[in-house]
N, C-alpha and C positions, 0 to 999 in steps of 0.2 A: 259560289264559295261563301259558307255561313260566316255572319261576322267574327264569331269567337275565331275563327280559323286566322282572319285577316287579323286580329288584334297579336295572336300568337306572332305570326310573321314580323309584325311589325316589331315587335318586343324583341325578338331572335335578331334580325338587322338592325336595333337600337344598339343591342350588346356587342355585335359582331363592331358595328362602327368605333364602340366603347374602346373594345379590346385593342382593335387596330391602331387606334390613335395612340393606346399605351405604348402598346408595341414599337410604334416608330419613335419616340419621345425617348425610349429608351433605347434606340438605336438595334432592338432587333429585328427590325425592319428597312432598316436602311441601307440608301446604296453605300457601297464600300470600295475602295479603291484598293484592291486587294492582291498584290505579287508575290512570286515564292519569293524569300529573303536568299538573297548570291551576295555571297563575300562576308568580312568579318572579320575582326580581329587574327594576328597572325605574327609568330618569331620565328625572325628564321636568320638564314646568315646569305649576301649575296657573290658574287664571283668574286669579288675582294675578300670575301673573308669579314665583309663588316655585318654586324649584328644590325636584322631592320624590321620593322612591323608594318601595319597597315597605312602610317601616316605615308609612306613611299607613294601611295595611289594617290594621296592630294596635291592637287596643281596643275596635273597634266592629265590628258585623256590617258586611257592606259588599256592594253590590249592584251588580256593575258590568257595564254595558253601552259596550260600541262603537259610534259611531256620528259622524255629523258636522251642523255644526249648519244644514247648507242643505238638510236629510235631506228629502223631502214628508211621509211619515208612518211609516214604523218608530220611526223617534228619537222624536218628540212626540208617538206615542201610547204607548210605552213610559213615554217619563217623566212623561206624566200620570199611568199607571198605577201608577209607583211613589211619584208624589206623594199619592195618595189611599191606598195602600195605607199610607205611613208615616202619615199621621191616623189609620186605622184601628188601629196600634199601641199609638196614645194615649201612655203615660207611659215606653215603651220605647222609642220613635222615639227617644230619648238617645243609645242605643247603636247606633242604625241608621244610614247613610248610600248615598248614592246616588254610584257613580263613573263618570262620563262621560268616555269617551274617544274622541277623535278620529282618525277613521281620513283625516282630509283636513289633514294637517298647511300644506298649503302656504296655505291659504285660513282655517283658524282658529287666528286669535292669540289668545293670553290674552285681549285685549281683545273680540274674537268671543265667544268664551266664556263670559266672564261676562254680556255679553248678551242672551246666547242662553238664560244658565239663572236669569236675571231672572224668567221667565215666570213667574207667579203661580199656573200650574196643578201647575208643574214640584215638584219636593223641594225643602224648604225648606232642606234637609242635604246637598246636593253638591257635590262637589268636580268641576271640569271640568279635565280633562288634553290638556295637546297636546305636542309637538316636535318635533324634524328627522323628516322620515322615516325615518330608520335606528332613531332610536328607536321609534317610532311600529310597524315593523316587527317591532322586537323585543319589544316589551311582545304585539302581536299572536300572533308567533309562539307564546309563553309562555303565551298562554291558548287557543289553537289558532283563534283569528277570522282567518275568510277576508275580505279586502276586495279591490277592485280599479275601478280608474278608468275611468269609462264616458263616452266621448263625447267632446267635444273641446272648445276655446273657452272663452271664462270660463264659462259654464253647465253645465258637465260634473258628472255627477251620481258617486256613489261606494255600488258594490254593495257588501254588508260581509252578516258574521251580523247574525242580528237575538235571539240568546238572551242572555238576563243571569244572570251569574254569582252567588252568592251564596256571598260567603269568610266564614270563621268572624273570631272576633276574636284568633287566629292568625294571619290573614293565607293561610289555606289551604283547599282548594279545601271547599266543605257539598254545594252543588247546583247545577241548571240549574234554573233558572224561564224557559220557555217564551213565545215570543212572542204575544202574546194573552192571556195568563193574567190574569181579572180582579183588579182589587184586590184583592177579598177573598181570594182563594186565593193570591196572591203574601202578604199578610200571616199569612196560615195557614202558609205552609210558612217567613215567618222565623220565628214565634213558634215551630212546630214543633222548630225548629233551634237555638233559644234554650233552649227546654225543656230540652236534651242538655244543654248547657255549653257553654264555649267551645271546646270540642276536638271539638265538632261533627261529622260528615263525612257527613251527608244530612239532609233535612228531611221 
């Protein structure tokens, strides 16, 4: 290899070193700790009828599921499931709660709602949320839950996710607990998550 060749090279890898070092100094090279953004501001009104926003998820872990309450079974077997999971908590269910929200705003009124989450199998700790659709829209957007109206007539059913959120008591995003996930393993992964602290961000 003639030396003009090696002097080239060396020039080439002086610069390449050059640029890299700018590169990370300016952070576009750097590692990033980097998640989709779940959750976000949010008004709505809860099964009392009282007007509430986002501060509702500070304090307590908070487990929340989309869903409407003419649901056949995603909704009511979810929140069996998180009604037994919060007894398996025992003396921490304190800080736990279950947030129910409505992706059928026009059909559950506060008054739906709290009847709906009377049910004795349901969390004895949740909060049921509905509003305009525009709201209802934007609290969805915020946690990235697809819904959409199926069918026609007063019987019309409403597609939606079916995973439940689990926000830390920040108010911000821990994990996904998965649809089906039994009791037990839904209470394993808040205690999990509990374990951390409240600055939580997985379970």
């Amino acid at each position: 290899m003639s030396r003009r060749l090696l002097v080239i090279l060396a020039l080439l890898a002086l610069a390449f070193a050059v640029l890299t070092a700018v590169a990370v100094r300016q952070g576009v090279l750097s590692p990033r700790h980097e998640t989709a953004t779940v959750g976000g501001p949010f008004r709505m009104v809860d099964q009392t009828g009282a007007k509430v926003d986002q501060s509702l998820l500070k304090g307590k872990w908070s487990a929340v599921f989309f869903g409407f309450t003419n649901c056949p079974d995603a909704c009511p077997t979810t929140l069996f499931s998180l009604g037994q999971a919060e007894k398996l908590l025992g003396p921490k269910a304190d800080d736990f709660q279950t947030v129910f929200v409505s992706v059928d705003p026009t059909r559950d009124t506060p008054k739906q709602l709290a009847a709906f989450l009377t049910t004795d199998a349901f969390p004895r700790r949740v909060v049921g949320l509905t509003g305009t659709p525009d709201q209802v829209d934007a609290v969805a957007r915020a946690y990235h839950v697809f819904y959409q109206k199926a069918g026609a007539g007063a019987a019309y059913s409403v597609d939606h996710s079916t995973f439940t959120y689990l926000m830390n008591p920040k108010g911000q995003f821990a994990c996904v607990i998965p649809y089906n996930d039994p009791p037990a393993a839904i209470a394993a992964k808040v205690q999990a998550a509990m374990a951390k602290g409240a600055n939580a961000e997985s379970c």
